[in-house]
N, C-alpha and C positions, 0 to 999 in steps of 0.2 A: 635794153642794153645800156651800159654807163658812157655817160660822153668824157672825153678831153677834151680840155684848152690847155695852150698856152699863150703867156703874154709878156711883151718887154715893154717896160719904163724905162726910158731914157732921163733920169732925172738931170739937175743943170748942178753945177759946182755946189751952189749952198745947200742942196739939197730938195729942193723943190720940184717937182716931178711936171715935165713940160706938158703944155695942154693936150697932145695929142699922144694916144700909145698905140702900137703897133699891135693888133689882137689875131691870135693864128687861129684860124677854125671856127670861129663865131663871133658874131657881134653883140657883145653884152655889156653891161654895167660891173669895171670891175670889180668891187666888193662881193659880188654874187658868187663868181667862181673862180677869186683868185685864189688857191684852197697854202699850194704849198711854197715857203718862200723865200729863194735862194738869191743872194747878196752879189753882183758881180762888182768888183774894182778894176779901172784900164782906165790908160791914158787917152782920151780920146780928143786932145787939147793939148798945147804946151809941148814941154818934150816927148818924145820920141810918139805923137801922136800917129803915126803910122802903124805901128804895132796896135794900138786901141783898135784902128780904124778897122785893120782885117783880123781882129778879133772880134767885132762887134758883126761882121760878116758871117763866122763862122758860129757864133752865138744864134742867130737867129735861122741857120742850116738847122741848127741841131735841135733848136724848141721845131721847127719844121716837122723832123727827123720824129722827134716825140710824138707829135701830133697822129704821125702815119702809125704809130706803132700803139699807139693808142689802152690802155688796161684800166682807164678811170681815172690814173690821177692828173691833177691841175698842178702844172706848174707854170708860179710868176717870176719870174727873174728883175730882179729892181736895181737897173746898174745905175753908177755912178762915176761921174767925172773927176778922179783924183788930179790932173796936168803932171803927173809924175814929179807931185811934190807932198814931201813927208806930212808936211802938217795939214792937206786935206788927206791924205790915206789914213791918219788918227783920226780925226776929225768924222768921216765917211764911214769908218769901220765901228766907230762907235752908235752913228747912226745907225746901221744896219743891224746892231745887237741889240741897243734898246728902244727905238722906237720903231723901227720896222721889224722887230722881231724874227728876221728868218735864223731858219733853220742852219745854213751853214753859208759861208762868205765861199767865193772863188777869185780869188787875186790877193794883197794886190800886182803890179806887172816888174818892176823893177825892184832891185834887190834893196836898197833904201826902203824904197816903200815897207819892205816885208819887214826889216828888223825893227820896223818903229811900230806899225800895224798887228804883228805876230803874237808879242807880249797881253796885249788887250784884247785880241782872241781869248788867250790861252786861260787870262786871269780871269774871264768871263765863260772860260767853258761853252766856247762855241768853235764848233769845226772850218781850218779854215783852210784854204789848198790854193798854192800860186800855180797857176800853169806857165810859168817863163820863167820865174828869178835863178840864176845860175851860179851864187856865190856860195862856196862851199860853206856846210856848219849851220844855215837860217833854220833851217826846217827841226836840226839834231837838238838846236838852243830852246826849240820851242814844244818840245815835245809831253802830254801826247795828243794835242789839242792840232796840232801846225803840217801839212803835208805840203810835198811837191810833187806833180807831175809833171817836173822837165827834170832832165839829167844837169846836175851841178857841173862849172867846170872840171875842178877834180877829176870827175869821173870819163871827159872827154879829152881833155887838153895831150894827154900822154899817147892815146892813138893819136890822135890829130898831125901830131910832130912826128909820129915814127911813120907813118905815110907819109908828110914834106916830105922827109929827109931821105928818106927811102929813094923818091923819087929828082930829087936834089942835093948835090953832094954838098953840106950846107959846113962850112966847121965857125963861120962867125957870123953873128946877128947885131944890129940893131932893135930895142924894143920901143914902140913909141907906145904910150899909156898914157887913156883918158885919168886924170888922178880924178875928176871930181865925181863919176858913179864909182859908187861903189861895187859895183861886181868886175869892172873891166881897171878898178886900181887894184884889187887883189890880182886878177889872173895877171894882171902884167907888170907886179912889183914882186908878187908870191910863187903864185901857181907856174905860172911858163917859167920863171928863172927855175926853179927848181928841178921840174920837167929837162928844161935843157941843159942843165948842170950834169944830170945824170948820164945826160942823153952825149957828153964831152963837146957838147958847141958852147963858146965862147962869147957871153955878153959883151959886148963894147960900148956900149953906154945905154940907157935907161931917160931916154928925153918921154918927159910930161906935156902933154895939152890938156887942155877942159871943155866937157861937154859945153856947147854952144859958140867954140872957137869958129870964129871965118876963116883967117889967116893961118897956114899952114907951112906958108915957105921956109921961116926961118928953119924949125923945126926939121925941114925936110932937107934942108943946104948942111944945118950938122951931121943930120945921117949920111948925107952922099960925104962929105969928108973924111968919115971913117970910113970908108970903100968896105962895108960888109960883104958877107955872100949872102946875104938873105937879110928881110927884114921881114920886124912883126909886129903889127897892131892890136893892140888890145883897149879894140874901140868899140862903138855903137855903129848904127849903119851909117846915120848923118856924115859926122864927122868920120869915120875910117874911110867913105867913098872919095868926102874928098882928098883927104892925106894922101889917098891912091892914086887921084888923078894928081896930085903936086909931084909925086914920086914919078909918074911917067912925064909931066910934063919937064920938069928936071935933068930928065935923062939916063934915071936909073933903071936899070935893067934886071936887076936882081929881082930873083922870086919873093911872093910876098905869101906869108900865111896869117890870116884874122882867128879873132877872139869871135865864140858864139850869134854876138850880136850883130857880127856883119853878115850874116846868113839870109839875114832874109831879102826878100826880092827888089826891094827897097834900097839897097845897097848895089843893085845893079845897074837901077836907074842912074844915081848920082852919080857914080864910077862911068859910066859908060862903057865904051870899049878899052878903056884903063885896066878896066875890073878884071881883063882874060889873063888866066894862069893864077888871081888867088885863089887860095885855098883854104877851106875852113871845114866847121866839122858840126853836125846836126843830128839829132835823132827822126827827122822827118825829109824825104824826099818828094818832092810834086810830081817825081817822073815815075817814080817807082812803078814797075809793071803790076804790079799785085792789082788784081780786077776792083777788087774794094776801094782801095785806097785812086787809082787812075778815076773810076769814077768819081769820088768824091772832090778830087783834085780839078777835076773838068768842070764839075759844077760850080764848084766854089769862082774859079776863073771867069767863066759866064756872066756872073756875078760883079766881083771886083773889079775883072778887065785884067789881073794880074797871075801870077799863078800862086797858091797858098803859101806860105812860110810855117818853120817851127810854130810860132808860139799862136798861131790861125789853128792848126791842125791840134795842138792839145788843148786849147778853149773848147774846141769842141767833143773833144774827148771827155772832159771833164766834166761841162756841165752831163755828157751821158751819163758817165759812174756814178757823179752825184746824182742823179734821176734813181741809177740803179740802186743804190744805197738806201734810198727813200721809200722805194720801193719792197726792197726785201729784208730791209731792219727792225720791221715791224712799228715804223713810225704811227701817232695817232694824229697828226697835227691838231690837238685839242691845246687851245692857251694853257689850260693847267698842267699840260705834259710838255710841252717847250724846253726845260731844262732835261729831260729826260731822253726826248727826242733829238736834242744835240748831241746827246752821247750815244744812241745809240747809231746816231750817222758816225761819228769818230769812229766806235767800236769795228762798224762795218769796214770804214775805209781802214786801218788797221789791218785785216784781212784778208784784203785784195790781193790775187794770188793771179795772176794772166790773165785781166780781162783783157777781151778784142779793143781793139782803138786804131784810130787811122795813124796813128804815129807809131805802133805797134802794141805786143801786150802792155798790161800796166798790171806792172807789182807796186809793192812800196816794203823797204826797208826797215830795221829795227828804227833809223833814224829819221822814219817819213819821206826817204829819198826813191824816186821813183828808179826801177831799175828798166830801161829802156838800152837800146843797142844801136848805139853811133854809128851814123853814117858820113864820110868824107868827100866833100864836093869841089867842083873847083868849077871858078866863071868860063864859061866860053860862051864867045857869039850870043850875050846877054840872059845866058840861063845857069842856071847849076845843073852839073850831071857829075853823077856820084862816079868816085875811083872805086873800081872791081880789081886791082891789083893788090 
Protein backbone atom coordinates (compact mmCIF):
# COMPACT_ATOMS: atom_id res chain seq x y z
CA UNK A 1 0.00 0.00 0.00
CA UNK A 2 1.49 3.63 -0.74
CA UNK A 3 2.09 5.91 2.29
CA UNK A 4 1.29 9.67 2.70
CA UNK A 5 2.83 12.57 4.59
CA UNK A 6 2.37 15.70 4.94
CA UNK A 7 4.54 18.41 6.37
CA UNK A 8 4.69 22.25 7.27
CA UNK A 9 7.79 24.75 7.45
CA UNK A 10 7.27 27.46 9.01
CA UNK A 11 10.08 29.41 7.64
CA UNK A 12 11.22 32.86 9.42
CA UNK A 13 11.05 36.41 7.37
CA UNK A 14 14.33 35.95 5.32
CA UNK A 15 13.53 32.98 4.45
CA UNK A 16 15.35 30.45 6.44
CA UNK A 17 13.35 27.55 7.36
CA UNK A 18 13.21 27.24 11.40
CA UNK A 19 14.88 24.34 12.99
CA UNK A 20 12.13 22.45 13.82
CA UNK A 21 8.92 21.32 11.29
CA UNK A 22 5.83 19.97 12.21
CA UNK A 23 5.67 16.31 10.33
CA UNK A 24 1.87 14.71 10.06
CA UNK A 25 2.03 10.88 9.80
CA UNK A 26 5.71 9.95 10.16
CA UNK A 27 8.90 10.73 11.39
CA UNK A 28 11.32 11.26 8.54
CA UNK A 29 14.13 13.21 7.07
CA UNK A 30 12.43 15.69 4.88
CA UNK A 31 14.23 15.44 1.62
CA UNK A 32 12.91 11.73 1.56
CA UNK A 33 9.30 12.41 1.19
CA UNK A 34 8.65 15.77 0.71
CA UNK A 35 7.45 14.72 -2.97
CA UNK A 36 5.00 17.84 -3.85
CA UNK A 37 5.43 21.42 -3.13
CA UNK A 38 3.10 24.10 -2.48
CA UNK A 39 4.07 27.92 -1.50
CA UNK A 40 1.85 29.46 1.33
CA UNK A 41 2.01 33.52 2.07
CA UNK A 42 0.17 34.93 5.39
CA UNK A 43 0.87 37.36 7.68
CA UNK A 44 1.85 35.73 10.62
CA UNK A 45 3.72 39.04 12.24
CA UNK A 46 3.18 42.63 11.81
CA UNK A 47 -0.13 43.72 10.49
CA UNK A 48 -3.17 42.04 10.76
CA UNK A 49 -1.12 38.96 12.20
CA UNK A 50 -4.42 37.47 13.43
CA UNK A 51 -5.65 36.61 10.19
CA UNK A 52 -2.12 34.54 9.59
CA UNK A 53 -2.50 33.25 13.00
CA UNK A 54 -6.05 31.24 12.30
CA UNK A 55 -5.02 30.55 8.90
CA UNK A 56 -2.01 28.76 9.94
CA UNK A 57 -4.61 26.70 12.21
CA UNK A 58 -6.66 25.75 9.47
CA UNK A 59 -3.58 24.96 7.13
CA UNK A 60 -2.47 22.31 9.33
CA UNK A 61 -6.44 20.88 9.88
CA UNK A 62 -6.31 20.46 6.31
CA UNK A 63 -2.51 18.71 5.72
CA UNK A 64 -4.34 16.72 8.86
CA UNK A 65 -7.34 16.22 6.69
CA UNK A 66 -5.02 14.96 3.68
CA UNK A 67 -3.26 12.74 5.71
CA UNK A 68 -6.75 10.79 6.69
CA UNK A 69 -7.66 10.67 3.25
CA UNK A 70 -4.63 9.28 2.22
CA UNK A 71 -4.07 8.11 -2.11
CA UNK A 72 -0.07 8.30 -2.04
CA UNK A 73 0.65 11.68 -2.60
CA UNK A 74 3.24 13.91 -0.37
CA UNK A 75 2.45 17.10 0.26
CA UNK A 76 5.03 19.98 1.71
CA UNK A 77 3.49 23.13 2.24
CA UNK A 78 6.65 25.71 2.90
CA UNK A 79 4.95 28.89 4.34
CA UNK A 80 6.34 32.07 4.71
CA UNK A 81 6.11 35.13 6.87
CA UNK A 82 5.38 38.16 4.55
CA UNK A 83 4.11 40.97 7.97
CA UNK A 84 1.70 42.07 5.48
CA UNK A 85 4.27 44.15 3.68
CA UNK A 86 4.73 44.42 -0.13
CA UNK A 87 8.21 43.98 -0.39
CA UNK A 88 8.64 40.79 1.53
CA UNK A 89 5.46 39.31 -0.46
CA UNK A 90 7.85 40.03 -3.85
CA UNK A 91 10.62 39.09 -2.06
CA UNK A 92 8.87 35.41 -0.69
CA UNK A 93 7.00 34.80 -3.94
CA UNK A 94 10.02 34.99 -5.75
CA UNK A 95 11.59 32.65 -3.48
CA UNK A 96 9.02 30.17 -3.71
CA UNK A 97 9.24 30.21 -7.64
CA UNK A 98 12.78 29.79 -8.03
CA UNK A 99 14.41 28.36 -5.32
CA UNK A 100 11.94 26.20 -3.73
CA UNK A 101 10.39 25.52 -6.71
CA UNK A 102 6.70 24.52 -5.84
CA UNK A 103 4.23 23.83 -7.85
CA UNK A 104 1.75 26.65 -7.09
CA UNK A 105 1.82 29.60 -4.41
CA UNK A 106 -1.49 30.01 -2.10
CA UNK A 107 -1.62 33.71 -0.78
CA UNK A 108 -0.65 36.24 -0.57
CA UNK A 109 -3.34 37.66 2.32
CA UNK A 110 -3.99 41.20 1.70
CA UNK A 111 -4.88 42.99 -1.35
CA UNK A 112 -1.34 45.03 -1.56
CA UNK A 113 0.34 42.09 -1.07
CA UNK A 114 -1.52 40.54 -4.19
CA UNK A 115 -1.05 43.47 -6.77
CA UNK A 116 2.64 43.53 -6.15
CA UNK A 117 3.21 39.46 -5.78
CA UNK A 118 0.43 38.62 -8.68
CA UNK A 119 2.39 40.05 -11.65
CA UNK A 120 5.68 37.78 -10.81
CA UNK A 121 3.46 34.71 -10.68
CA UNK A 122 1.96 35.42 -13.76
CA UNK A 123 5.42 36.42 -15.66
CA UNK A 124 6.80 33.29 -14.26
CA UNK A 125 4.02 31.05 -15.15
CA UNK A 126 3.17 29.67 -11.84
CA UNK A 127 -0.24 29.28 -10.37
CA UNK A 128 -1.12 31.47 -7.67
CA UNK A 129 -4.54 31.65 -5.47
CA UNK A 130 -5.15 34.26 -2.54
CA UNK A 131 -7.73 32.98 -0.15
CA UNK A 132 -8.83 36.48 1.35
CA UNK A 133 -7.79 39.54 -0.81
CA UNK A 134 -11.14 41.31 -1.41
CA UNK A 135 -10.29 44.33 -3.88
CA UNK A 136 -12.14 44.15 -6.96
CA UNK A 137 -10.21 43.67 -10.57
CA UNK A 138 -6.64 41.69 -8.66
CA UNK A 139 -7.23 38.47 -9.86
CA UNK A 140 -9.13 39.78 -13.75
CA UNK A 141 -5.43 42.10 -13.97
CA UNK A 142 -3.64 38.85 -13.55
CA UNK A 143 -5.10 36.57 -15.54
CA UNK A 144 -4.67 33.34 -16.51
CA UNK A 145 -1.87 32.55 -13.99
CA UNK A 146 -3.75 34.50 -10.73
CA UNK A 147 -7.02 33.04 -8.93
CA UNK A 148 -9.20 33.97 -5.76
CA UNK A 149 -11.12 31.98 -3.63
CA UNK A 150 -12.69 34.67 -1.51
CA UNK A 151 -15.65 36.78 -2.93
CA UNK A 152 -14.23 40.37 -4.04
CA UNK A 153 -16.04 43.35 -2.48
CA UNK A 154 -18.00 44.01 -5.57
CA UNK A 155 -19.62 41.06 -5.40
CA UNK A 156 -20.72 41.46 -1.69
CA UNK A 157 -21.07 45.08 -0.61
CA UNK A 158 -24.50 45.61 -2.56
CA UNK A 159 -26.29 42.71 -0.60
CA UNK A 160 -24.47 43.66 2.41
CA UNK A 161 -26.37 47.36 2.23
CA UNK A 162 -29.81 46.20 1.07
CA UNK A 163 -30.04 43.80 4.27
CA UNK A 164 -28.75 47.24 6.49
CA UNK A 165 -31.14 48.95 5.11
CA UNK A 166 -33.77 46.74 4.81
CA UNK A 167 -33.58 46.43 8.37
CA UNK A 168 -32.72 50.23 9.19
CA UNK A 169 -34.40 53.00 7.72
CA UNK A 170 -31.01 54.51 6.96
CA UNK A 171 -31.31 57.85 4.34
CA UNK A 172 -27.74 59.48 5.44
CA UNK A 173 -24.37 57.90 6.30
CA UNK A 174 -21.07 58.66 7.42
CA UNK A 175 -18.16 56.71 5.68
CA UNK A 176 -14.86 56.38 7.77
CA UNK A 177 -12.02 54.68 5.44
CA UNK A 178 -8.79 52.94 6.27
CA UNK A 179 -6.98 55.04 3.14
CA UNK A 180 -3.73 53.22 3.72
CA UNK A 181 -4.90 49.31 2.67
CA UNK A 182 -5.79 49.10 -0.16
CA UNK A 183 -8.81 46.93 -0.26
CA UNK A 184 -10.74 48.92 2.45
CA UNK A 185 -9.61 52.45 0.41
CA UNK A 186 -11.44 51.24 -2.47
CA UNK A 187 -14.54 49.82 -0.83
CA UNK A 188 -14.90 52.93 1.05
CA UNK A 189 -13.83 55.78 -1.30
CA UNK A 190 -15.30 53.49 -4.64
CA UNK A 191 -17.26 50.62 -4.02
CA UNK A 192 -19.77 51.54 -0.91
CA UNK A 193 -20.22 55.27 -2.38
CA UNK A 194 -21.45 53.84 -5.45
CA UNK A 195 -23.49 51.03 -3.93
CA UNK A 196 -25.14 53.69 -1.83
CA UNK A 197 -25.64 56.29 -4.45
CA UNK A 198 -27.69 53.85 -6.13
CA UNK A 199 -29.13 52.59 -3.25
CA UNK A 200 -30.53 57.07 -2.70
CA UNK A 201 -28.63 57.27 0.87
CA UNK A 202 -26.82 60.28 1.03
CA UNK A 203 -22.87 60.49 1.81
CA UNK A 204 -22.14 63.32 4.27
CA UNK A 205 -18.63 63.06 4.40
CA UNK A 206 -15.86 60.57 3.67
CA UNK A 207 -13.35 60.94 6.90
CA UNK A 208 -9.97 58.82 6.47
CA UNK A 209 -7.88 57.00 9.08
CA UNK A 210 -4.76 54.50 8.59
CA UNK A 211 -4.06 51.27 9.33
CA UNK A 212 -2.20 51.20 12.57
CA UNK A 213 -4.03 54.42 13.94
CA UNK A 214 -4.63 54.29 18.06
CA UNK A 215 -6.46 57.43 18.28
CA UNK A 216 -9.84 57.60 16.89
CA UNK A 217 -11.75 60.33 18.55
CA UNK A 218 -11.24 62.98 16.65
CA UNK A 219 -12.43 61.18 13.62
CA UNK A 220 -15.38 59.95 15.49
CA UNK A 221 -16.48 63.68 17.29
CA UNK A 222 -16.73 64.77 13.07
CA UNK A 223 -18.93 61.96 12.53
CA UNK A 224 -21.34 62.49 15.57
CA UNK A 225 -21.48 66.21 14.25
CA UNK A 226 -22.94 65.41 11.14
CA UNK A 227 -25.89 63.40 13.22
CA UNK A 228 -25.92 60.61 10.42
CA UNK A 229 -28.49 57.73 10.40
CA UNK A 230 -26.08 55.31 10.13
CA UNK A 231 -22.33 54.98 9.79
CA UNK A 232 -19.85 52.85 7.79
CA UNK A 233 -16.46 51.56 8.33
CA UNK A 234 -14.47 50.30 5.68
CA UNK A 235 -11.76 48.99 8.00
CA UNK A 236 -9.76 45.91 9.07
CA UNK A 237 -10.66 44.24 12.29
CA UNK A 238 -7.87 46.15 14.34
CA UNK A 239 -8.77 49.36 13.89
CA UNK A 240 -12.80 49.17 12.74
CA UNK A 241 -13.19 47.41 16.54
CA UNK A 242 -11.95 50.11 17.88
CA UNK A 243 -13.54 53.13 15.74
CA UNK A 244 -16.67 51.06 17.16
CA UNK A 245 -15.96 51.20 20.69
CA UNK A 246 -15.09 55.38 20.25
CA UNK A 247 -18.55 55.37 18.37
CA UNK A 248 -20.32 53.97 21.49
CA UNK A 249 -18.20 55.46 23.82
CA UNK A 250 -19.15 58.85 22.29
CA UNK A 251 -22.64 58.36 22.46
CA UNK A 252 -23.63 57.38 19.12
CA UNK A 253 -26.33 55.34 18.73
CA UNK A 254 -26.65 54.88 15.21
CA UNK A 255 -26.47 51.62 13.46
CA UNK A 256 -23.06 50.63 12.06
CA UNK A 257 -22.41 48.39 9.07
CA UNK A 258 -18.29 47.17 8.24
CA UNK A 259 -16.35 46.53 5.29
CA UNK A 260 -15.37 42.50 4.81
CA UNK A 261 -12.41 42.63 7.02
CA UNK A 262 -14.30 43.40 10.13
CA UNK A 263 -15.76 39.81 9.98
CA UNK A 264 -13.71 37.99 11.55
CA UNK A 265 -13.83 36.99 15.19
CA UNK A 266 -11.04 39.07 16.12
CA UNK A 267 -13.08 42.16 15.73
CA UNK A 268 -15.33 40.90 18.36
CA UNK A 269 -12.86 40.75 20.76
CA UNK A 270 -11.50 44.40 20.34
CA UNK A 271 -15.18 45.80 20.03
CA UNK A 272 -16.41 44.03 22.85
CA UNK A 273 -19.93 44.50 23.76
CA UNK A 274 -19.73 47.86 21.42
CA UNK A 275 -19.45 45.39 18.51
CA UNK A 276 -23.77 44.28 19.08
CA UNK A 277 -25.86 45.41 16.17
CA UNK A 278 -22.85 45.80 13.48
CA UNK A 279 -23.19 44.29 10.58
CA UNK A 280 -21.28 43.04 8.00
CA UNK A 281 -21.20 40.47 5.20
CA UNK A 282 -19.12 36.91 4.62
CA UNK A 283 -19.10 34.12 2.58
CA UNK A 284 -18.40 31.79 5.61
CA UNK A 285 -20.56 31.11 8.86
CA UNK A 286 -18.95 29.29 12.19
CA UNK A 287 -22.60 28.56 13.20
CA UNK A 288 -23.84 27.41 10.01
CA UNK A 289 -25.98 24.11 10.69
CA UNK A 290 -24.83 22.19 7.79
CA UNK A 291 -23.24 18.78 9.58
CA UNK A 292 -19.84 19.42 7.66
CA UNK A 293 -19.14 22.61 7.96
CA UNK A 294 -20.51 22.72 12.46
CA UNK A 295 -18.10 20.07 12.54
CA UNK A 296 -15.33 21.54 11.21
CA UNK A 297 -15.99 24.75 12.79
CA UNK A 298 -16.01 22.92 16.32
CA UNK A 299 -12.72 21.58 15.66
CA UNK A 300 -11.14 24.19 14.34
CA UNK A 301 -12.40 26.23 17.97
CA UNK A 302 -10.91 23.40 20.05
CA UNK A 303 -8.03 24.33 18.58
CA UNK A 304 -7.63 28.17 18.49
CA UNK A 305 -9.89 28.70 21.60
CA UNK A 306 -11.88 31.04 18.92
CA UNK A 307 -14.48 30.16 16.44
CA UNK A 308 -13.17 30.01 12.68
CA UNK A 309 -13.33 33.24 10.52
CA UNK A 310 -13.73 33.70 6.54
CA UNK A 311 -10.41 33.78 5.53
CA UNK A 312 -9.55 30.23 8.36
CA UNK A 313 -12.19 28.55 6.45
CA UNK A 314 -10.95 29.28 2.70
CA UNK A 315 -7.13 28.56 3.75
CA UNK A 316 -8.36 25.45 4.25
CA UNK A 317 -10.45 25.09 1.38
CA UNK A 318 -7.83 25.84 -0.84
CA UNK A 319 -4.88 24.21 0.11
CA UNK A 320 -7.72 21.08 -0.50
CA UNK A 321 -8.50 22.00 -4.29
CA UNK A 322 -5.01 22.62 -4.75
CA UNK A 323 -4.27 18.89 -3.25
CA UNK A 324 -7.28 18.14 -5.71
CA UNK A 325 -5.74 19.77 -8.63
CA UNK A 326 -2.49 17.85 -8.07
CA UNK A 327 -3.96 15.04 -7.95
CA UNK A 328 -6.21 14.87 -10.85
CA UNK A 329 -4.13 17.05 -13.43
CA UNK A 330 -2.07 14.55 -14.27
CA UNK A 331 0.93 16.24 -12.37
CA UNK A 332 4.46 14.30 -12.55
CA UNK A 333 6.43 16.40 -10.11
CA UNK A 334 9.67 15.39 -11.96
CA UNK A 335 12.09 18.72 -11.95
CA UNK A 336 12.17 18.44 -15.76
CA UNK A 337 8.18 18.76 -15.85
CA UNK A 338 7.96 21.66 -13.36
CA UNK A 339 7.19 24.23 -15.97
CA UNK A 340 4.57 22.03 -17.32
CA UNK A 341 3.14 20.94 -14.03
CA UNK A 342 2.27 24.55 -13.25
CA UNK A 343 0.18 24.77 -15.89
CA UNK A 344 -1.29 21.94 -15.81
CA UNK A 345 -2.51 22.89 -11.97
CA UNK A 346 -3.66 26.51 -13.58
CA UNK A 347 -5.50 24.42 -16.34
CA UNK A 348 -7.25 22.51 -13.71
CA UNK A 349 -8.05 25.41 -11.38
CA UNK A 350 -9.57 27.15 -14.40
CA UNK A 351 -12.11 24.32 -14.43
CA UNK A 352 -13.38 24.08 -11.15
CA UNK A 353 -16.95 23.99 -11.53
CA UNK A 354 -18.58 23.21 -7.45
CA UNK A 355 -16.22 21.70 -5.70
CA UNK A 356 -17.32 20.91 -1.88
CA UNK A 357 -15.52 23.45 0.62
CA UNK A 358 -16.42 24.52 4.15
CA UNK A 359 -17.17 27.88 2.96
CA UNK A 360 -19.34 26.48 0.18
CA UNK A 361 -18.90 25.17 -3.36
CA UNK A 362 -15.95 26.87 -5.26
CA UNK A 363 -16.36 27.76 -8.86
CA UNK A 364 -14.13 30.36 -10.37
CA UNK A 365 -14.99 32.83 -12.91
CA UNK A 366 -13.84 33.97 -16.51
CA UNK A 367 -11.87 36.56 -14.25
CA UNK A 368 -10.33 33.90 -11.59
CA UNK A 369 -13.09 35.19 -9.13
CA UNK A 370 -14.27 32.68 -7.03
CA UNK A 371 -18.30 32.55 -7.12
CA UNK A 372 -19.19 31.75 -3.47
CA UNK A 373 -22.84 33.07 -1.92
CA UNK A 374 -22.68 35.74 0.81
CA UNK A 375 -23.72 35.52 4.00
CA UNK A 376 -24.99 38.65 6.24
CA UNK A 377 -24.04 38.61 9.95
CA UNK A 378 -24.42 40.90 12.69
CA UNK A 379 -22.57 40.94 16.45
CA UNK A 380 -24.57 39.82 19.33
CA UNK A 381 -23.50 38.77 22.77
CA UNK A 382 -19.90 38.56 21.21
CA UNK A 383 -20.73 36.13 18.17
CA UNK A 384 -21.83 36.59 14.61
CA UNK A 385 -25.15 35.04 13.63
CA UNK A 386 -26.23 35.18 10.14
CA UNK A 387 -29.68 37.48 9.11
CA UNK A 388 -32.32 34.79 7.61
CA UNK A 389 -34.53 37.69 6.62
Amino acid sequence: MRTFAASFVRAALQGAALSTAVTLGCVAALPAWADYKIGILMPLSGKGASYGQHQEVAMQMALEDLQKAAKGEKIETIVYDTRGENAEAINLTRKLIFNDKVLAIIGPFFSAECEVAFPIAVQNKTPIITASSAKPGIAAKNRPWAFRNALSSDQMNGYLLDVWLKRNPVKSVVVLTDVKDAFTKVDGSVVFPAELKQKNVQVLDNISYQTGDIDYSAQVTKAKGLNPDGVLIAGLYNEGGNIVREIRKQGMKQPIVGALGMSEPRFLDIAGSAADGTTVVNPFWPDDPDPKVHAWATEYEKRAKVAPGNTAALMYDTIMLARTCIEKSGVTNKPDDLAADRERIKDCLAQVKNVPGIAGPMSFNADGDAQLLPTVLVAKGGKWEAIRD
